[in-house]
C-alpha positions as CSV (number, residue, x, y, z in Angstrom):
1,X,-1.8,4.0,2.2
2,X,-4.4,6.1,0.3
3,X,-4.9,4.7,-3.2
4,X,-4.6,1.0,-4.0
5,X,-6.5,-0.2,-6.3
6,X,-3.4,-2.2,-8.3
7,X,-4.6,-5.6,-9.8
8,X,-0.9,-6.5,-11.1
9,X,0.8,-5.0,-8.2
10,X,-1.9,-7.0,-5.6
11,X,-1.3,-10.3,-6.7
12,X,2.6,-9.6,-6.2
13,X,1.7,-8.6,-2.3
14,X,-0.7,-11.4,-1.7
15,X,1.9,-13.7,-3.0
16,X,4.3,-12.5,-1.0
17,X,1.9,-12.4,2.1
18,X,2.0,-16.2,1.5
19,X,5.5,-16.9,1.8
20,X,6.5,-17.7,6.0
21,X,9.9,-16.2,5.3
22,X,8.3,-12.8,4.2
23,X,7.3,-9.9,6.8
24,X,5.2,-8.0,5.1
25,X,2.8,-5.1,6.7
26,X,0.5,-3.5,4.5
27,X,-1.6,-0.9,6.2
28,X,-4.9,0.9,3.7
29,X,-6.9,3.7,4.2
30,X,-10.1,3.3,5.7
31,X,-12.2,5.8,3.7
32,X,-10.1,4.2,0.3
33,X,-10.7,1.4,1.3
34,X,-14.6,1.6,0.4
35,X,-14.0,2.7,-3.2
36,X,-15.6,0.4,-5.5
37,X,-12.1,-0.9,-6.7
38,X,-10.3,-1.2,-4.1
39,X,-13.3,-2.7,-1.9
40,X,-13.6,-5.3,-5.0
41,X,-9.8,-6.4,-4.8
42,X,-9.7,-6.4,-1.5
43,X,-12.6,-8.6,-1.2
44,X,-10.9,-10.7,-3.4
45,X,-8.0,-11.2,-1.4
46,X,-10.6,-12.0,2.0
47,X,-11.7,-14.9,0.4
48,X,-8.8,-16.5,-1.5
49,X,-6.9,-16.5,1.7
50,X,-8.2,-14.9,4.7
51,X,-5.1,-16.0,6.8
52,X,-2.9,-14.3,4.2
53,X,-5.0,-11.4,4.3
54,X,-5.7,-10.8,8.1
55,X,-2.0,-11.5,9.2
56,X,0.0,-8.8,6.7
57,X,-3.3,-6.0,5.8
58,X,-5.1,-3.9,8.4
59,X,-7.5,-0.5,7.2
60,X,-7.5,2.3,9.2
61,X,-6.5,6.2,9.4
62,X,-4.2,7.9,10.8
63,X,-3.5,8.3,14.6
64,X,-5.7,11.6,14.5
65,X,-8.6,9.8,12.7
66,X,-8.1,11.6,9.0
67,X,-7.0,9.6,5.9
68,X,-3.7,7.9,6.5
69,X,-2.2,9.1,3.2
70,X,1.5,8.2,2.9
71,X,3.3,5.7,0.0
72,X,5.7,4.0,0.6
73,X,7.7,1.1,1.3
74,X,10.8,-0.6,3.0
75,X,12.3,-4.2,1.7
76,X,14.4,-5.8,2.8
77,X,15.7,-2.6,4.7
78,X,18.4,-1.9,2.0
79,X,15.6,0.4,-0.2
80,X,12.9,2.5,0.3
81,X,10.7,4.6,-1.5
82,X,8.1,7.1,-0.7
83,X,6.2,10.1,-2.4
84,X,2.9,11.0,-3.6
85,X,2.1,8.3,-6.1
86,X,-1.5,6.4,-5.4
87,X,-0.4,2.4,-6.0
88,X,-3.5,2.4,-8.7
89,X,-3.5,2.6,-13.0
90,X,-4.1,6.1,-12.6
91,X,-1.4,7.1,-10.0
92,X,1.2,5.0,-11.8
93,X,0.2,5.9,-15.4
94,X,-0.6,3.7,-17.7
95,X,0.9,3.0,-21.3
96,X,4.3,3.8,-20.2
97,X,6.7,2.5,-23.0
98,X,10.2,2.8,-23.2
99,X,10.2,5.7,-20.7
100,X,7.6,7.9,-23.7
101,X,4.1,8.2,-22.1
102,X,0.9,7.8,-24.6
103,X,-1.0,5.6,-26.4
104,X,-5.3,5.2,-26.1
105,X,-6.6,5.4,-23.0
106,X,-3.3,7.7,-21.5
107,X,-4.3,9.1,-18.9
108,X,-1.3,9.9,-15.5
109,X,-1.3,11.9,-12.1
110,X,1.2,14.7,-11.4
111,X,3.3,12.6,-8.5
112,X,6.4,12.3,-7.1
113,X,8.0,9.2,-6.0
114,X,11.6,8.9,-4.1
115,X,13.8,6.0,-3.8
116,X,16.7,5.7,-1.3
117,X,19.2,3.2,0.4
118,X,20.3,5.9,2.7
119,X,20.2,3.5,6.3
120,X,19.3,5.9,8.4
121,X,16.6,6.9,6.6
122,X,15.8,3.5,6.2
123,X,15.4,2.7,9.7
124,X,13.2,6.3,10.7
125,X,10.8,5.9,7.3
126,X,10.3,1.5,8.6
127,X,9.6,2.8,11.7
128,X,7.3,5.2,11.0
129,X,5.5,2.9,9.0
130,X,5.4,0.4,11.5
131,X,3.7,3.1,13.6
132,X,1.4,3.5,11.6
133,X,0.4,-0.2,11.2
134,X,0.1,-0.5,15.0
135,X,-1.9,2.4,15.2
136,X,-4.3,1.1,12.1
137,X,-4.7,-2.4,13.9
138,X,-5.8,-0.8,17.2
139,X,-8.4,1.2,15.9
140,X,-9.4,-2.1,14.0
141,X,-9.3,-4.3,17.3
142,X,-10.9,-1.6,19.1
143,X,-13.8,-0.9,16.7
144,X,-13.9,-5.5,17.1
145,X,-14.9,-4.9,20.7
């Protein structure tokens, strides 16, 4: 994932990274993964509970070494989503109120974001992020050696 630098939306992951009846697989962008935020956060996470941390996250790039930049999630495999919102204030927009953007300090990307409970498209978009987890956590094993 390319863009997550989410306090709110972190502390719901690593929570959830804690639970033993959770699977959860969150792969980051390498070159994100050095922003000043995210680095922060994820810092953060390292050394409230590494365990938690090493067994669900991994940072890499994609399979042909350039940003691995796709969104998305699968729970439960009854819903996905995907599209081109960062997981960051930013990306998400901030002061969204009863669905009328504004307020001080508005500020929003231009993204896209789709939901679906379509199960075969389900199953491709898990295992294409599963793909891309394995892929991250060789390149991280690899760079260990």
């Amino acid at each position: 994932m390319f863009g997550f630098d989410d306090d709110e939306l972190n502390d719901i992951l690593m929570a959830i990274a804690k639970d033993p009846q959770i699977v959860m697989l969150i792969t980051l962008d390498k070159s994100q993964a050095g922003g000043i935020h995210e680095k922060k956060l994820l810092d953060s996470d390292i050394a409230h509970d590494a365990t938690a941390f090493n067994t669900h996250f991994v940072i890499g790039e994609s399979a042909t070494h350039q940003i691995s930049h796709t969104k998305g999630f699968v729970a439960d495999g009854r819903v996905g989503g995907e599209g081109s919102t960062n997981w960051s204030t930013s990306g998400e927009g901030s002061f969204v109120v009863t669905g009328k953007p504004g307020g001080p300090g508005y500020k929003a990307q231009n993204n896209t974001q789709t939901i679906f409970t379509d199960p075969d498209t389900l199953s491709r978009f898990q295992a294409e992020l599963i793909a891309e987890h394995m892929t991250a956590q060789a390149q991280a094993s690899k760079a260990k050696s």
